[in-house]
PDB file with SEQRES, HELIX, SHEET and CRYST1 records, atoms N, CA, C and O in Angstrom:
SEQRES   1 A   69  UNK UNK UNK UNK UNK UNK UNK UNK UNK UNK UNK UNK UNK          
SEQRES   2 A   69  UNK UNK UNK UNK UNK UNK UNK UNK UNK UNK UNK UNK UNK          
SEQRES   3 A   69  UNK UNK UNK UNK UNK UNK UNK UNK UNK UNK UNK UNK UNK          
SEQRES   4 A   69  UNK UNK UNK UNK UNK UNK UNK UNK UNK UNK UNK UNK UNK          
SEQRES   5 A   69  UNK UNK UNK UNK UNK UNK UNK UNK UNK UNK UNK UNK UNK          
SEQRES   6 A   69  UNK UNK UNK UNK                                              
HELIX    1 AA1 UNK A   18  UNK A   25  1                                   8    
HELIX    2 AA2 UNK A   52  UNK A   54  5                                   3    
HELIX    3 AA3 UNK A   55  UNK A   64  1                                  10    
SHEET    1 AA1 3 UNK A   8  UNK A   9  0                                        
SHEET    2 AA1 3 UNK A  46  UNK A  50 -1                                        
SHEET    3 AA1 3 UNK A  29  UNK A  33 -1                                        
CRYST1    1.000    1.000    1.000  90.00  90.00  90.00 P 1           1          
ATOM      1  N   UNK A   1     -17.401  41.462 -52.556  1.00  0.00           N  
ATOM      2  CA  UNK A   1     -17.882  42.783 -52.871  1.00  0.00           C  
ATOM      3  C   UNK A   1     -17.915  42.958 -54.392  1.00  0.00           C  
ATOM      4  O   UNK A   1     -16.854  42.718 -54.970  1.00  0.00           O  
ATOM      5  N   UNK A   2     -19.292  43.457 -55.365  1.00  0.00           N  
ATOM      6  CA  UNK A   2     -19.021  43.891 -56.413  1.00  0.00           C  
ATOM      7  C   UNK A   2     -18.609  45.209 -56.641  1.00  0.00           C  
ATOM      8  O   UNK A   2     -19.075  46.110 -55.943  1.00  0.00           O  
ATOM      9  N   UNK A   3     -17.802  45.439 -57.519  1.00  0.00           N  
ATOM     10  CA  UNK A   3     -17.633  46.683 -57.659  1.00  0.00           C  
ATOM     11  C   UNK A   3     -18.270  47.675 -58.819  1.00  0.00           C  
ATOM     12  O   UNK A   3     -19.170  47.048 -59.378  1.00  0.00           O  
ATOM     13  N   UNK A   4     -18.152  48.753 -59.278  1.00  0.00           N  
ATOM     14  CA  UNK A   4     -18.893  49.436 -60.166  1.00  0.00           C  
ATOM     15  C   UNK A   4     -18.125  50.858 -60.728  1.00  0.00           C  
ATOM     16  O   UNK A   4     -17.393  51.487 -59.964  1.00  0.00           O  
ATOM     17  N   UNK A   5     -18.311  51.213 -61.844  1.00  0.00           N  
ATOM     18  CA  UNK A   5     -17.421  52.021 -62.407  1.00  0.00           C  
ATOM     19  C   UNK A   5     -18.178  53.273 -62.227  1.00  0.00           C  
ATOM     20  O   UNK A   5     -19.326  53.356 -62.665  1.00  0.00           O  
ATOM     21  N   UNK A   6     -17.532  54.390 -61.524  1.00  0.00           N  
ATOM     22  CA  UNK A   6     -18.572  55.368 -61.154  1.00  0.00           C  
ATOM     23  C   UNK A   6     -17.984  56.534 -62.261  1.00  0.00           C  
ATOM     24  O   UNK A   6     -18.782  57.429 -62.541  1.00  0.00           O  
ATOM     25  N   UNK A   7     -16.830  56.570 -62.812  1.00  0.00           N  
ATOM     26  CA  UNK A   7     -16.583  57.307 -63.787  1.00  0.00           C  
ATOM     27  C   UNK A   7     -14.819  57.086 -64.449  1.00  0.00           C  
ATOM     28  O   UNK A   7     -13.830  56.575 -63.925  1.00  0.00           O  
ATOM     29  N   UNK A   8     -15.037  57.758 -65.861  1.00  0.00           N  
ATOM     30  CA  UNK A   8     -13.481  57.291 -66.613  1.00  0.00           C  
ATOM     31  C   UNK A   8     -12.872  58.880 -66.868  1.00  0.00           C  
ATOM     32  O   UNK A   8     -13.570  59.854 -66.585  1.00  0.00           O  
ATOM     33  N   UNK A   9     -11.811  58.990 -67.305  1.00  0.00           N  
ATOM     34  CA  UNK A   9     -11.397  60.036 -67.729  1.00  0.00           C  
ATOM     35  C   UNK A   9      -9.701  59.901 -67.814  1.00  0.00           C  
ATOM     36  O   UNK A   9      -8.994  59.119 -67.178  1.00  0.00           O  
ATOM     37  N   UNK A  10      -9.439  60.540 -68.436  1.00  0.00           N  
ATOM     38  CA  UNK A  10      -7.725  60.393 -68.841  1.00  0.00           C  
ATOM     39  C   UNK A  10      -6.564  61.119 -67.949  1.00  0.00           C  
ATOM     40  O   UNK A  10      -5.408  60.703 -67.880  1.00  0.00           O  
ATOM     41  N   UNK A  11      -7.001  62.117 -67.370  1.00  0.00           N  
ATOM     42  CA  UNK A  11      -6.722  62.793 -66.495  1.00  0.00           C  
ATOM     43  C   UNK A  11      -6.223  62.216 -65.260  1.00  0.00           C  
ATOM     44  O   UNK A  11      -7.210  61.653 -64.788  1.00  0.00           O  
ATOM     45  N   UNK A  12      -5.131  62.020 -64.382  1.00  0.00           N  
ATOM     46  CA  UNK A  12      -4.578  61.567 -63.491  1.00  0.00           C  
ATOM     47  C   UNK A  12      -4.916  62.261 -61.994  1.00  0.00           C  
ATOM     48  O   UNK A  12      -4.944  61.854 -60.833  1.00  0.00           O  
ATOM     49  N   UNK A  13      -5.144  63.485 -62.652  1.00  0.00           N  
ATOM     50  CA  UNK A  13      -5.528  64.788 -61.193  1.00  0.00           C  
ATOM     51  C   UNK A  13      -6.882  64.456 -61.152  1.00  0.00           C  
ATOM     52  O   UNK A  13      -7.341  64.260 -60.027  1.00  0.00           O  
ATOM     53  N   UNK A  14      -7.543  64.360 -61.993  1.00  0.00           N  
ATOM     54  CA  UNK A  14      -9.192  64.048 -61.971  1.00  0.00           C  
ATOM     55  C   UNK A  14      -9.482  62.731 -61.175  1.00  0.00           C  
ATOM     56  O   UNK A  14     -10.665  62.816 -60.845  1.00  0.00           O  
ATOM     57  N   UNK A  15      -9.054  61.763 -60.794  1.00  0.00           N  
ATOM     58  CA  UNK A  15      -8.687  60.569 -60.749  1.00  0.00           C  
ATOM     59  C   UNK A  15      -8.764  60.593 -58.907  1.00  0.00           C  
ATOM     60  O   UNK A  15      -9.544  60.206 -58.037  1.00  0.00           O  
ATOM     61  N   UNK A  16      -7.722  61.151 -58.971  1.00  0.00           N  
ATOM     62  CA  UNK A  16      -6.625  61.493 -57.497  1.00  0.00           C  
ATOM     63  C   UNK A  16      -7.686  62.564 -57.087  1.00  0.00           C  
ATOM     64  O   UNK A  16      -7.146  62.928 -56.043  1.00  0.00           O  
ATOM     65  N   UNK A  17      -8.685  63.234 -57.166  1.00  0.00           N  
ATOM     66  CA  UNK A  17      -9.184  64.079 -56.593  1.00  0.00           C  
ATOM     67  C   UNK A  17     -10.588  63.607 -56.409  1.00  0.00           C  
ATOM     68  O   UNK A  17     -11.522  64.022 -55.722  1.00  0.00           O  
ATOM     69  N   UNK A  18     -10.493  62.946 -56.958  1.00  0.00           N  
ATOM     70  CA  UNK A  18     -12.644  61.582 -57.007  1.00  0.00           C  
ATOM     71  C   UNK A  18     -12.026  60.721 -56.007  1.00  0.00           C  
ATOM     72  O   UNK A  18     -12.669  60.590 -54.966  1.00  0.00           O  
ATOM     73  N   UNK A  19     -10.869  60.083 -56.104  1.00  0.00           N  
ATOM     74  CA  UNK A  19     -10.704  59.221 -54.921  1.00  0.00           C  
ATOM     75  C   UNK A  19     -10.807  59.993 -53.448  1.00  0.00           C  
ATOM     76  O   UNK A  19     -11.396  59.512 -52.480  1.00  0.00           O  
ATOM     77  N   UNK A  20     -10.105  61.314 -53.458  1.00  0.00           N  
ATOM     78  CA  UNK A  20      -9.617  62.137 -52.220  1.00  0.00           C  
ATOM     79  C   UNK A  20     -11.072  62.628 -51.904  1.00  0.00           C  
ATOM     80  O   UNK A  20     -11.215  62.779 -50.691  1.00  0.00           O  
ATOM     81  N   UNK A  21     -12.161  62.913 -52.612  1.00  0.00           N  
ATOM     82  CA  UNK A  21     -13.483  62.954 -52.054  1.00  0.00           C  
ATOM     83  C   UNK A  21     -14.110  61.981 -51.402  1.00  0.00           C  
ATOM     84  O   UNK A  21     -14.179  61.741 -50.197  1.00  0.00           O  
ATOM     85  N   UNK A  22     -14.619  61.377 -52.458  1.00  0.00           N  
ATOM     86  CA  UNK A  22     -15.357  59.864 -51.959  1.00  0.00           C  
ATOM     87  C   UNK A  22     -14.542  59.200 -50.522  1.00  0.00           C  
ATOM     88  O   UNK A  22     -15.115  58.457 -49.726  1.00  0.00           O  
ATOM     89  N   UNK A  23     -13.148  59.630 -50.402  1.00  0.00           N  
ATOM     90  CA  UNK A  23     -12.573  58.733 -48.669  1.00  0.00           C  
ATOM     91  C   UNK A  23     -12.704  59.772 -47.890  1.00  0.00           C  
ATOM     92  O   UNK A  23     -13.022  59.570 -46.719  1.00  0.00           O  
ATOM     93  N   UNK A  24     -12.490  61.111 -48.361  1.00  0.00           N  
ATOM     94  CA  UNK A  24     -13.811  62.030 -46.985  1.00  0.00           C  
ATOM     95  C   UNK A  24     -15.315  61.574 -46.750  1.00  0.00           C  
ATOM     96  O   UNK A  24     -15.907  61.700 -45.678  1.00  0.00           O  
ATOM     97  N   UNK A  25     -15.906  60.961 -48.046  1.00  0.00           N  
ATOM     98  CA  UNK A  25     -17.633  60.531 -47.654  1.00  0.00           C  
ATOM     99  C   UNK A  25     -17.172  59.274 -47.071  1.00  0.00           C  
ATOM    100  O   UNK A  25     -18.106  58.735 -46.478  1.00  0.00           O  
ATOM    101  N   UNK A  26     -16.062  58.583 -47.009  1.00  0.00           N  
ATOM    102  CA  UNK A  26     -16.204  57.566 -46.170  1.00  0.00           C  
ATOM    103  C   UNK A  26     -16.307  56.312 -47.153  1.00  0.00           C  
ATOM    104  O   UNK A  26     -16.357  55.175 -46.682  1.00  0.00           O  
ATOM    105  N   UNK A  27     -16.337  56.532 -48.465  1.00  0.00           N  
ATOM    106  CA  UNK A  27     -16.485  55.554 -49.649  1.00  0.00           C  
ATOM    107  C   UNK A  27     -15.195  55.355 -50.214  1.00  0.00           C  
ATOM    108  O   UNK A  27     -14.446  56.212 -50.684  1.00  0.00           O  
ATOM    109  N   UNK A  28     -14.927  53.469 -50.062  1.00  0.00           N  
ATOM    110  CA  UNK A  28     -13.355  53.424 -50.698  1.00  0.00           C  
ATOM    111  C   UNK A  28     -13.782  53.300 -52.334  1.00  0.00           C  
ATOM    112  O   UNK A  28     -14.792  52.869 -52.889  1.00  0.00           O  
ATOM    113  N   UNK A  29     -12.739  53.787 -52.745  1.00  0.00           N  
ATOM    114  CA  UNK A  29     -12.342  53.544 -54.444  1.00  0.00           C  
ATOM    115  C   UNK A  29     -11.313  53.320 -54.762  1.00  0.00           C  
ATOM    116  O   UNK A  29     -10.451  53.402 -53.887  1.00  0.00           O  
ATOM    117  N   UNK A  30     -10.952  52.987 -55.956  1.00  0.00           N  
ATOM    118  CA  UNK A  30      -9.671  52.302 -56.140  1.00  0.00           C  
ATOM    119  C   UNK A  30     -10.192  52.773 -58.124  1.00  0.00           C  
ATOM    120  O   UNK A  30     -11.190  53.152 -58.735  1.00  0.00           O  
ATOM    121  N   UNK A  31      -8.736  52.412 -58.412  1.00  0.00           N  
ATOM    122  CA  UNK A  31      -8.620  53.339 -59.919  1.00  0.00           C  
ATOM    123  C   UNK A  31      -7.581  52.014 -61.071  1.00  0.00           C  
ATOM    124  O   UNK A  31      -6.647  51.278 -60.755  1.00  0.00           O  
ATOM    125  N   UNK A  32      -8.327  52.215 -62.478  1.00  0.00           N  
ATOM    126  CA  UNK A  32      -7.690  51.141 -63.222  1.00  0.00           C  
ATOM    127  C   UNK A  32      -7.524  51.960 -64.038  1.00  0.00           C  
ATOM    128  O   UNK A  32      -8.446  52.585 -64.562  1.00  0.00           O  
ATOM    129  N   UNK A  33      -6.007  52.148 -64.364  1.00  0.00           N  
ATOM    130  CA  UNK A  33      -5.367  52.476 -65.435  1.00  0.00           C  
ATOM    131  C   UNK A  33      -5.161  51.662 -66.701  1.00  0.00           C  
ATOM    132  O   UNK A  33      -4.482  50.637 -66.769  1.00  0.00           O  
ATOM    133  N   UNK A  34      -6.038  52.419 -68.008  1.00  0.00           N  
ATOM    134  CA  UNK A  34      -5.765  51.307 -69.124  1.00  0.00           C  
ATOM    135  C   UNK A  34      -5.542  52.111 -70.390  1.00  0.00           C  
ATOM    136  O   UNK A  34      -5.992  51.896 -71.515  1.00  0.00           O  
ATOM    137  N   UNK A  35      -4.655  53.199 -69.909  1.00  0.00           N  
ATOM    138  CA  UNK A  35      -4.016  54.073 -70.627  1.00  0.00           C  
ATOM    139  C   UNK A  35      -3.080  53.274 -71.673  1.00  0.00           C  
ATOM    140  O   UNK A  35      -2.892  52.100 -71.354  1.00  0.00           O  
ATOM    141  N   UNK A  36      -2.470  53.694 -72.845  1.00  0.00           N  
ATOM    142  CA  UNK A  36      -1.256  52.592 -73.238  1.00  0.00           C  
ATOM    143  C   UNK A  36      -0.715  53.979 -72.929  1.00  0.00           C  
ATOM    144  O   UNK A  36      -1.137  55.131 -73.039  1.00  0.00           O  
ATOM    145  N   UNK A  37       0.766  53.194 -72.352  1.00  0.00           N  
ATOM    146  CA  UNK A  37       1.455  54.224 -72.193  1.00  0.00           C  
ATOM    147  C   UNK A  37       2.803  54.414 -73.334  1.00  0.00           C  
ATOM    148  O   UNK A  37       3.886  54.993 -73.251  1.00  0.00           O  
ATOM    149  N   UNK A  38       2.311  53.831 -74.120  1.00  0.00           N  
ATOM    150  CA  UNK A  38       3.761  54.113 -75.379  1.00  0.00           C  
ATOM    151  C   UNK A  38       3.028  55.327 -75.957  1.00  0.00           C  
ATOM    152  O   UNK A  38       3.718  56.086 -76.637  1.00  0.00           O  
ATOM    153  N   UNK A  39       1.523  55.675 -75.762  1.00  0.00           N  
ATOM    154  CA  UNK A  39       0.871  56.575 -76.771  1.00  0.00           C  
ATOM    155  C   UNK A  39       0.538  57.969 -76.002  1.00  0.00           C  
ATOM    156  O   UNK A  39      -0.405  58.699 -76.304  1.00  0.00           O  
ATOM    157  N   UNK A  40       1.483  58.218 -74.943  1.00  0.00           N  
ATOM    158  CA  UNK A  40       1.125  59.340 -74.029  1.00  0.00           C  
ATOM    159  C   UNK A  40      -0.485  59.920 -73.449  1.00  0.00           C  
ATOM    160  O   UNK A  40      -0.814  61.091 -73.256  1.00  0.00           O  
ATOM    161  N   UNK A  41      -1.156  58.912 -73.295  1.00  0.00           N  
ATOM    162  CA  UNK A  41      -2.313  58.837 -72.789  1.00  0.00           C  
ATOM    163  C   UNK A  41      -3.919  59.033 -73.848  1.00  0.00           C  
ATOM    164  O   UNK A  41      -5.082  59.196 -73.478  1.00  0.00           O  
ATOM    165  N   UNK A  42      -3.374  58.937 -75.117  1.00  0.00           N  
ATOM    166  CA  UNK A  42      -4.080  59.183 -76.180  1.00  0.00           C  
ATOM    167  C   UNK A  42      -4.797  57.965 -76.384  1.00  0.00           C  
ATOM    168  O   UNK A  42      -5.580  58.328 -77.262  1.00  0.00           O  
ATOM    169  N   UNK A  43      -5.053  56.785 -76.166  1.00  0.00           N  
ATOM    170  CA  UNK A  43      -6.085  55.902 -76.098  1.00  0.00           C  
ATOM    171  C   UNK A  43      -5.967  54.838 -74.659  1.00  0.00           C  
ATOM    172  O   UNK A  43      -4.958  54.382 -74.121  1.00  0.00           O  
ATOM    173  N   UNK A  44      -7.060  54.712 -74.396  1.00  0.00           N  
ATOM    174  CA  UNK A  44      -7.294  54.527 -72.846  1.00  0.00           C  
ATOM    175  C   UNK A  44      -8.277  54.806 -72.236  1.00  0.00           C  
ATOM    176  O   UNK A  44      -9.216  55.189 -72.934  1.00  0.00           O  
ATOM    177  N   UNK A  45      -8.464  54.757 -70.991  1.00  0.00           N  
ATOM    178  CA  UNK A  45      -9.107  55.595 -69.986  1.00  0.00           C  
ATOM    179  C   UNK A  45      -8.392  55.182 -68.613  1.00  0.00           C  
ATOM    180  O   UNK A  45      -7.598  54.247 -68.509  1.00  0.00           O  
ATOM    181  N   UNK A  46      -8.879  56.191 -67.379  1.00  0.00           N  
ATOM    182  CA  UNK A  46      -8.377  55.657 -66.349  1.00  0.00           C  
ATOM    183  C   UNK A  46     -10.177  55.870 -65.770  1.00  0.00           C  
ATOM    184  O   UNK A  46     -10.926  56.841 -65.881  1.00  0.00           O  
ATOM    185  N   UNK A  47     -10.402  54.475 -65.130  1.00  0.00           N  
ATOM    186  CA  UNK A  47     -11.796  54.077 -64.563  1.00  0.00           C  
ATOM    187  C   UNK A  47     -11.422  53.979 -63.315  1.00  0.00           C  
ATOM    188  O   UNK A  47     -10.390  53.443 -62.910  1.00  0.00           O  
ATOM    189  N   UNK A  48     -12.736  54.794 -62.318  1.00  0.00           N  
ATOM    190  CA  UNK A  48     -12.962  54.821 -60.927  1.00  0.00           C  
ATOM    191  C   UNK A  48     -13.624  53.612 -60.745  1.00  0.00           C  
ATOM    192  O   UNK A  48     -14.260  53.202 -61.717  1.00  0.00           O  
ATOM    193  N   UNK A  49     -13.625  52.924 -59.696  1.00  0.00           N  
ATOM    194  CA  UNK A  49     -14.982  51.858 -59.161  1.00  0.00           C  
ATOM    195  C   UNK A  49     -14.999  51.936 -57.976  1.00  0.00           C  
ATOM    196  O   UNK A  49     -14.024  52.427 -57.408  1.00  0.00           O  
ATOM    197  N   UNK A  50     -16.093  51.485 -57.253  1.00  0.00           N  
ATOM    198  CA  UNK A  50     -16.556  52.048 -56.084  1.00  0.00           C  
ATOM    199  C   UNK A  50     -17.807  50.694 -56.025  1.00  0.00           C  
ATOM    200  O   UNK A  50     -18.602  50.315 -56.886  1.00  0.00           O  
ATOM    201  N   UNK A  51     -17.544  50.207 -54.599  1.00  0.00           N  
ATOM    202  CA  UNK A  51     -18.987  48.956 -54.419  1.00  0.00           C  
ATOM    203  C   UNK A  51     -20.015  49.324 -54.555  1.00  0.00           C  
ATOM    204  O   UNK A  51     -20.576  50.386 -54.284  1.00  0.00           O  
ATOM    205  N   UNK A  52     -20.419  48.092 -55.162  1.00  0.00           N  
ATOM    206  CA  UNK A  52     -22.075  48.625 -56.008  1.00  0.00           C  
ATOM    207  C   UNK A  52     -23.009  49.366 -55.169  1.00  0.00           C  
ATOM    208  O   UNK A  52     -23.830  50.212 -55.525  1.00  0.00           O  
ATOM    209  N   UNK A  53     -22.772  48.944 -54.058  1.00  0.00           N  
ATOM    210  CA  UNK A  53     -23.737  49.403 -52.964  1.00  0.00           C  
ATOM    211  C   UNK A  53     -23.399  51.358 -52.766  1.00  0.00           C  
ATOM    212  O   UNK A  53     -24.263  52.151 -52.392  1.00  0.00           O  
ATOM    213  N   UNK A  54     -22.337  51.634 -53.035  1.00  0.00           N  
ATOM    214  CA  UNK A  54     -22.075  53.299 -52.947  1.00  0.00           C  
ATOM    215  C   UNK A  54     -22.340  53.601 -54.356  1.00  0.00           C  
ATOM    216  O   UNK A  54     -21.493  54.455 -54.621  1.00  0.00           O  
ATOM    217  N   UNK A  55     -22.994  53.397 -55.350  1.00  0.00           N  
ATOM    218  CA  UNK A  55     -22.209  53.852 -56.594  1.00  0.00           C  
ATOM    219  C   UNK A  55     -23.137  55.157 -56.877  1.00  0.00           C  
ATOM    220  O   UNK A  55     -22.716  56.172 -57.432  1.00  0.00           O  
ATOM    221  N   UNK A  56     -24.416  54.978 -56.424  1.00  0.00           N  
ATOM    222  CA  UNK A  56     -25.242  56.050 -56.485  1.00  0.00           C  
ATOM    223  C   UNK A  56     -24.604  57.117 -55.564  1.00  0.00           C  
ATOM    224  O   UNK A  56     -24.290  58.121 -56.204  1.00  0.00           O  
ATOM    225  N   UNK A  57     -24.345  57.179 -54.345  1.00  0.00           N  
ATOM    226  CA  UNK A  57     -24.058  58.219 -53.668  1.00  0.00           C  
ATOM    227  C   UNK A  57     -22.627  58.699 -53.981  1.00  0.00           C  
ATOM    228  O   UNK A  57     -22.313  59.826 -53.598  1.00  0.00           O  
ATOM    229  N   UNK A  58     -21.726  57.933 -54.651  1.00  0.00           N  
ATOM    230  CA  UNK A  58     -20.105  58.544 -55.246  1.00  0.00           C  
ATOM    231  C   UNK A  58     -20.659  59.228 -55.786  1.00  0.00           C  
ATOM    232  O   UNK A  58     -20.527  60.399 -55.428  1.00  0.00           O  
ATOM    233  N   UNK A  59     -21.747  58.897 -57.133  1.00  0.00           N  
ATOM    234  CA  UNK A  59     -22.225  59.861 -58.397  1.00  0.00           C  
ATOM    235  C   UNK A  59     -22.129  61.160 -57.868  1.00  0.00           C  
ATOM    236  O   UNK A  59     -21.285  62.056 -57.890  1.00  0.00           O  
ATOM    237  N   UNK A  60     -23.612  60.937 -57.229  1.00  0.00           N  
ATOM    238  CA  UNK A  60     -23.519  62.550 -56.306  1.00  0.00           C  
ATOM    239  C   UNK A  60     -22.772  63.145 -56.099  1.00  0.00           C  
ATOM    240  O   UNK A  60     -22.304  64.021 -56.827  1.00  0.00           O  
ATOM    241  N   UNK A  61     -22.386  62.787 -54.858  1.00  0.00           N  
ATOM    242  CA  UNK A  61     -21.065  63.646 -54.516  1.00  0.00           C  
ATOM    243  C   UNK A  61     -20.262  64.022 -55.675  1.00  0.00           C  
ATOM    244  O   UNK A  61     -20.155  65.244 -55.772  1.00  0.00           O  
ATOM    245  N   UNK A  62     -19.435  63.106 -56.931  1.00  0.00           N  
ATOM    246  CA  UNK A  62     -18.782  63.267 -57.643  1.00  0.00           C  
ATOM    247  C   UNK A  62     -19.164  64.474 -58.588  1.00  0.00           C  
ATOM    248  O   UNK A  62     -18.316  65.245 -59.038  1.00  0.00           O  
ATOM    249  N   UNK A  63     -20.677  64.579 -58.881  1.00  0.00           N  
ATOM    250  CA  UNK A  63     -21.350  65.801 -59.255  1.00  0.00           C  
ATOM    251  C   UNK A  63     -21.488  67.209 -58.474  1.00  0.00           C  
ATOM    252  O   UNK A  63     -21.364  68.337 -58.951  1.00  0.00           O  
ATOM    253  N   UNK A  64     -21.740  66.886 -57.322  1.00  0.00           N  
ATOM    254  CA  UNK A  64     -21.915  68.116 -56.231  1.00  0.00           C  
ATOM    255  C   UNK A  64     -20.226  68.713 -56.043  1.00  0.00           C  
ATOM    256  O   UNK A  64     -20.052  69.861 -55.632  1.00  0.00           O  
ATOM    257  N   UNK A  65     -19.192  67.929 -56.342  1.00  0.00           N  
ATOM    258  CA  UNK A  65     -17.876  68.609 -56.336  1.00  0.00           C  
ATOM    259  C   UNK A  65     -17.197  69.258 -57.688  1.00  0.00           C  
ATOM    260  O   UNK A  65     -16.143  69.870 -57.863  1.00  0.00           O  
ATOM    261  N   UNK A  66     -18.309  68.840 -58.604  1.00  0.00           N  
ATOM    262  CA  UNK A  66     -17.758  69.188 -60.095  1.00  0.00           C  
ATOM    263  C   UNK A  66     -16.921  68.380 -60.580  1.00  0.00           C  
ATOM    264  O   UNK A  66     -16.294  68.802 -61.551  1.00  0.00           O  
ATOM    265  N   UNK A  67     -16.712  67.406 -60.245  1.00  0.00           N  
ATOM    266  CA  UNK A  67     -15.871  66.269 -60.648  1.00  0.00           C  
ATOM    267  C   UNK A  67     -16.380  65.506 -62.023  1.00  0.00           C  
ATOM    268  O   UNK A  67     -15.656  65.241 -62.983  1.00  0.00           O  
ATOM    269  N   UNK A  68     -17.794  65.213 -61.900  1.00  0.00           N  
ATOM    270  CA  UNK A  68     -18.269  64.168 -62.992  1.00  0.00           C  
ATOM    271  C   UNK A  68     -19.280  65.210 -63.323  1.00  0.00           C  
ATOM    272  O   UNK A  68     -20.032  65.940 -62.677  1.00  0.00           O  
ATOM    273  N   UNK A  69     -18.998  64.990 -64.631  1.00  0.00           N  
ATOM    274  CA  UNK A  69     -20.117  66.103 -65.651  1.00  0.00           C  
ATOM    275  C   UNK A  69     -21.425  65.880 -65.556  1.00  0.00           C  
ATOM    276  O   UNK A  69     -22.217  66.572 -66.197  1.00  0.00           O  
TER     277      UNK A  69                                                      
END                                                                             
C-alpha cells in the first residue's frame, strides 16, 4: 500500500480528530510525529497519511468537517 500525506499541523487534538473522522468514512490513517520534543512543539509537524487511493476523499471530508483549511 502507498501511502499519502493528507495534512500536517502541530496540534495533537487536530490530529486525533482527522483520524476519528476519516475511521467513521471508513478510511484508515495513521499519524507521524516529527515534533522535537526538547522544543515544546515549536519545530516539527505532526503529518496525517492515508492510502493513496483515499487521499482525495480524506481531503474532502477533512474540509467538509473544518478540519483542513
Amino acid at each position: 500500500m502507498k501511502e499519502k500525506m493528507v495534512m500536517f499541523t502541530v496540534s495533537h487534538i487536530r490530529i486525533i480528530s482527522a483520524k476519528h473522522v476519516l475511521k467513521l468514512a471508513g478510511i484508515d490513517a495513521f499519524s507521524v510525529d516529527k515534533t522535537d520534543s526538547a522544543h515544546a512543539g515549536l519545530f516539527g509537524d505532526i503529518e496525517l497519511y492515508v492510502s493513496e487511493s483515499n487521499a482525495e476523499r480524506a481531503r474532502e471530508i477533512l474540509k467538509e468537517e473544518e478540519i483542513l483549511g
